[in-house]
C-alpha positions in Angstrom: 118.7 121.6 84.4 118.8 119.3 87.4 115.8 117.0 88.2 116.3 118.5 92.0 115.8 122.2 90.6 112.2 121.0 89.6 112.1 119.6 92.7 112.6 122.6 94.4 110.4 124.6 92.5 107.0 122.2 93.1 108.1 122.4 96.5 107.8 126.6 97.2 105.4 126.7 94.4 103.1 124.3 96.4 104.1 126.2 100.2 104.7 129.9 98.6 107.1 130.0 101.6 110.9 129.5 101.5 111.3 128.6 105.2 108.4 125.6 104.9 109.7 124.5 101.8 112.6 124.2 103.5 111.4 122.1 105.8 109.3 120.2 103.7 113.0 119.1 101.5 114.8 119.2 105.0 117.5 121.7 103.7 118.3 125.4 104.4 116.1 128.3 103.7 119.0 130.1 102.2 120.3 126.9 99.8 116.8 126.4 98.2 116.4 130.2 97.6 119.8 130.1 95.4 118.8 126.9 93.6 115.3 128.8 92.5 117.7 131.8 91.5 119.9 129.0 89.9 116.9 127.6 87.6 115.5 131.2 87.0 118.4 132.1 85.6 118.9 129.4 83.6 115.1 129.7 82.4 115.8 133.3 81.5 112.0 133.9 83.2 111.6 135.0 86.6 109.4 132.4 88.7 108.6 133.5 91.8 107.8 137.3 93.1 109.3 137.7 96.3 108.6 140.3 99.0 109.3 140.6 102.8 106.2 139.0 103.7 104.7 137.2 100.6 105.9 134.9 97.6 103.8 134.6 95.1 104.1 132.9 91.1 104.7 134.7 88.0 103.3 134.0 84.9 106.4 132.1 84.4 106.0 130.3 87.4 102.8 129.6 86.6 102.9 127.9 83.9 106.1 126.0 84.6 104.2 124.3 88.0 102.1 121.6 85.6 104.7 120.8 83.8 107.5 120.7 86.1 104.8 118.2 87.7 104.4 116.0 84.5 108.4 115.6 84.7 108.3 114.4 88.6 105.2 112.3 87.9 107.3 110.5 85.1 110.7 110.0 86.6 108.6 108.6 89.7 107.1 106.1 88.0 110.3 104.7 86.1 110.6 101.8 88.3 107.1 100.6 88.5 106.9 101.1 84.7 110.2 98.9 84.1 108.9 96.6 86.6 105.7 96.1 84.6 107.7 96.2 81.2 109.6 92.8 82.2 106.9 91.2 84.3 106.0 87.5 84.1 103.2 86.0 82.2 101.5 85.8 85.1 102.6 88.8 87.5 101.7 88.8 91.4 99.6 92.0 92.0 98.4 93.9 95.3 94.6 95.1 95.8 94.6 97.2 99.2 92.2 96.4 102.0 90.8 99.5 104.3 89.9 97.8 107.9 86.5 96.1 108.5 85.3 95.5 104.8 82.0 94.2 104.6 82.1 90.4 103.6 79.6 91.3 100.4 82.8 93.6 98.9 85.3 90.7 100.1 83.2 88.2 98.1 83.6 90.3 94.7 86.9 90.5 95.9 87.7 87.0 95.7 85.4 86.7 92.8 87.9 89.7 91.1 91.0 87.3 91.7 89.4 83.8 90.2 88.5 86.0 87.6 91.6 87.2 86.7 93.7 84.2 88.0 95.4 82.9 84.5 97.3 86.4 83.9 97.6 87.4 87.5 98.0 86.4 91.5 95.8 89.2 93.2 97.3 89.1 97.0 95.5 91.6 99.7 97.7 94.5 101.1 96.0 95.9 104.9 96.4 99.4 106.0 94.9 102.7 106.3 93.1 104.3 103.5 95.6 107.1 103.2 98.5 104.6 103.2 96.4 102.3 100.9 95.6 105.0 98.3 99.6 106.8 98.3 100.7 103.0 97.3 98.6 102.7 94.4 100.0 105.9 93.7 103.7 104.8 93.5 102.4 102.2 91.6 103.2 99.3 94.6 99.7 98.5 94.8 98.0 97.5 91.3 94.2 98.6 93.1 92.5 99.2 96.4 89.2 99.3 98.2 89.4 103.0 99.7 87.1 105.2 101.9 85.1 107.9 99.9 86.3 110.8 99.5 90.2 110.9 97.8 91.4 113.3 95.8 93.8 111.9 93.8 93.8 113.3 89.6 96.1 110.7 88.9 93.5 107.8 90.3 90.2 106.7 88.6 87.8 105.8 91.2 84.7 103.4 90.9 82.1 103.4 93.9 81.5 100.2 94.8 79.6 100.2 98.3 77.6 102.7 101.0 77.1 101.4 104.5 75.0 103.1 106.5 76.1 104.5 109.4 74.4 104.1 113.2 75.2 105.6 116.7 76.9 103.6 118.8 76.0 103.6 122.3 75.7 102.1 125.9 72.8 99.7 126.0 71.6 100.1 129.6 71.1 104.1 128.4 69.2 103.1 125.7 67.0 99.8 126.5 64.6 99.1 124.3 65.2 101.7 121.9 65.1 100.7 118.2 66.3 104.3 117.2 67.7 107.5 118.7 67.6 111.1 117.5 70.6 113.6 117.6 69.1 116.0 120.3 69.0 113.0 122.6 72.9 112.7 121.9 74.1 116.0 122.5 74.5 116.0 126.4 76.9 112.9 125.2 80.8 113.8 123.8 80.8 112.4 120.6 84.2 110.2 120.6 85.7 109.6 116.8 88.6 106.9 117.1 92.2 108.4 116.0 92.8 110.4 113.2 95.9 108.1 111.5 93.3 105.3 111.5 90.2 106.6 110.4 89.3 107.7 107.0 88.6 111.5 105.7 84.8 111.2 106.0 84.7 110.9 109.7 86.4 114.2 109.5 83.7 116.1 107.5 81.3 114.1 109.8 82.9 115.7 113.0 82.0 119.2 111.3 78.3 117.7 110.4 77.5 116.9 114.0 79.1 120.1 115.3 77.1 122.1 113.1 73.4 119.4 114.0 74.3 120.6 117.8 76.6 118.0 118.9 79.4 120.0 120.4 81.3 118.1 123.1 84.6 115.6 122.1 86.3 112.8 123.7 89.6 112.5 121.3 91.6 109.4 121.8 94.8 109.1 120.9 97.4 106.0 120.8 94.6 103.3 120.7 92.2 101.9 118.1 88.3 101.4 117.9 88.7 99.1 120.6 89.4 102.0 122.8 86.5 103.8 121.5 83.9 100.9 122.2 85.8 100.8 125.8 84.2 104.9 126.0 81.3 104.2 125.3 80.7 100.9 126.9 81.1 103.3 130.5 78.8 105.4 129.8 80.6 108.1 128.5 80.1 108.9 125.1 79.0 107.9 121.8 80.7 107.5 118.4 79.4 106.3 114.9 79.9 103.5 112.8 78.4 100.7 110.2 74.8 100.0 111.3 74.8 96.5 109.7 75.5 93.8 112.1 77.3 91.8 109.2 80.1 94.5 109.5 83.3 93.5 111.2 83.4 96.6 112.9 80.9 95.1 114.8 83.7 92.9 116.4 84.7 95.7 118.5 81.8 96.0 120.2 82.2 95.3 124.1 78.9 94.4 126.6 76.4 97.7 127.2 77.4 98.4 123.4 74.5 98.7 120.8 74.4 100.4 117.6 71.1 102.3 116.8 69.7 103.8 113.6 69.2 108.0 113.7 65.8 108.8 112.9 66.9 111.9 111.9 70.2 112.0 110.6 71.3 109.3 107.4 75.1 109.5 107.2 76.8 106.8 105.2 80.2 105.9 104.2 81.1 105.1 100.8 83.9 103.1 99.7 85.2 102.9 96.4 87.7 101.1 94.3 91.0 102.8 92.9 93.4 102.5 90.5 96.2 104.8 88.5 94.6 105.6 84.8 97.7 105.4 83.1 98.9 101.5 84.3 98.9 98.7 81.9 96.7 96.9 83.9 94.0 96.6 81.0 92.8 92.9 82.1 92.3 93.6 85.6 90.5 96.7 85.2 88.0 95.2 82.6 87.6 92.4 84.9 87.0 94.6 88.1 84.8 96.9 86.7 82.3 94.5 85.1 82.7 92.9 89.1 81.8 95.9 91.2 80.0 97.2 88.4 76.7 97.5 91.0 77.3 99.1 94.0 76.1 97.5 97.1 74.1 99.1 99.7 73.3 98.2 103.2 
C-alpha cells in the first residue's frame, strides 16, 4: 500500500465525488477511480458504493477514513518532528499575529517571550487568521493569537481576549450621538471588508445583521479596511469593528469616521491563543498559559 492510495481515499471520502476529488489532487477522474479500485482490492473490503448519481462509504470505508487520517497526520508532521528532535538548546520559535491586536494582548505577548527567553527566541509571524492558524498546523508556527471561532481537533485553543465591537459610521450623520440602534442603520448597506482578510466571525455576523433587519451590502473586493473606512467616510455605508479607541484598527479611520456603541445589539470578537496538543513545546505552553491565563475584556 502506497501513502498516495490513502491520499486518494481521504480525498473522495471527504468530496463523495470522483470528479471534485479529482480536482481537489489535480489528476483525472478516471486515474483516481482505478487507484480506489487498486487499494480496495488490495484491502479485500469494498470502500466506496458507487452509483450513477451518488457515492457514498461503506462500513469499510468508514472505518478506514480515521485511520487513513492518523497515517497522513503522521507522515506530515515528520519534518517538523525531526526538526524539533535536533533543535538547539535554545530554539527560535514563531507566535502568529492576526492584524490590529490590542496593545494589552501584545504586552502579554512580550511578557510570554522574556518569560520564556533562556530556552527559546519567540519571533512574531503576521498574516491572516486562516493562514496563521494552517501554519501552526504544519507545525511552522510554535503558537498564534487567532480570531474566535476555528475548528481545528488537532489545535488546543485558550481564550485570551473579547473586544467589543461598535458601528462605524460617518460623523456628520451622526453628530452628537453617543450610541445608535440597528433600525437606524438599516436604510445604510452594511460594508464588511474582504473575505481573504477578515476572520470567520464577521461572516456569522453578516448572517446576524441580515437576520436583525439589516439587509443591504456593499462588498469590496481587492482593497483592505482602508477601503472600507473610505465607504463609509462618503456617506455611504456602515461596517463594524473594535469599539475601543486603544485598538489599532482605529488607525484606519479617515475624517467624518466615528465608531459608536449599539444600544441594542453587543457583538464581540474573541480572540484566542492556539497551539498543536501533541508538540513538545511543554515550556512554552506552561509559560503561556499561566500568561493569558485571564482573559481581557474591553
Amino acid at each position: 500500500m502506497e501513502m498516495l492510495h490513502l491520499r486518494y481515499f481521504v480525498a473522495v471520502a471527504e468530496e463523495l465525488n470522483f470528479s471534485a476529488a479529482a480536482r481537489k489532487l489535480h489528476m483525472a477522474a478516471s486515474p483516481l477511480s482505478q487507484r480506489i479500485k487498486d487499494l480496495e482490492h488490495e484491502l479485500g473490503q469494498q470502500l466506496f458504493d458507487r452509483s450513477t448519481h451518488h457515492v457514498t462509504l461503506t462500513a469499510a470505508g468508514t472505518a478506514l477514513l480515521p485511520l487513513a487520517r492518523d497515517v497522513l497526520e503522521q507522515v506530515s508532521a515528520i519534518p517538523w518532528r525531526l526538526q524539533e528532535a535536533v533543535r538547539p538548546q535554545r530554539s527560535t520559535v514563531f507566535l502568529g499575529m492576526p492584524a490590529g491586536v490590542h496593545p494589552d494582548l501584545r504586552d502579554r505577548v512580550n511578557a510570554l517571550a522574556e518569560r520564556v527567553k533562556a530556552h527559546y527566541e519567540l519571533k512574531r509571524w503576521p498574516g491572516t487568521t486562516a493562514d496563521l492558524v494552517q501554519g501552526v498546523h504544519d507545525g511552522k508556527l510554535a503558537l498564534t493569537l487567532a480570531r474566535l471561532p476555528v475548528s481545528d481537533p488537532a489545535l488546543e485553543q485558550l481564550p485570551v481576549m473579547s473586544e467589543r465591537l461598535g458601528a462605524v459610521v460617518p460623523a456628520d450623520r451622526f453628530a452628537g450621538r453617543d450610541s445608535v440602534t440597528l433600525a437606524e442603520l438599516a436604510a445604510f448597506p452594511y460594508v464588511a471588508s474582504p473575505g481573504e482578510i477578515t476572520p470567520a466571525y464577521f461572516d456569522q455576523l453578516d448572517h446576524q445583521l441580515t437576520e436583525l433587519g439589516v439587509k443591504k451590502r456593499i462588498r469590496l473586493t481587492n482593497t483592505g479596511y482602508g477601503g472600507t473606512s473610505e465607504i463609509i467616510s462618503s456617506g455611504e455605508a456602515f461596517s463594524i469593528s473594535m469599539l475601543d479607541d486603544r485598538s489599532p484598527m482605529h488607525g484606519y479611520r479617515l475624517d467624518n469616521v466615528i465608531v459608536l456603541p449599539f444600544s441594542d445589539f453587543r457583538p464581540q470578537l474573541d480572540t484566542g491563543l492556539l497551539w498543536r496538543r501533541d508538540r513538545d513545546l511543554h515550556q512554552l505552553v506552561a509559560a503561556a498559559k499561566e500568561i493569558f491565563a485571564e482573559p481581557i475584556s474591553t
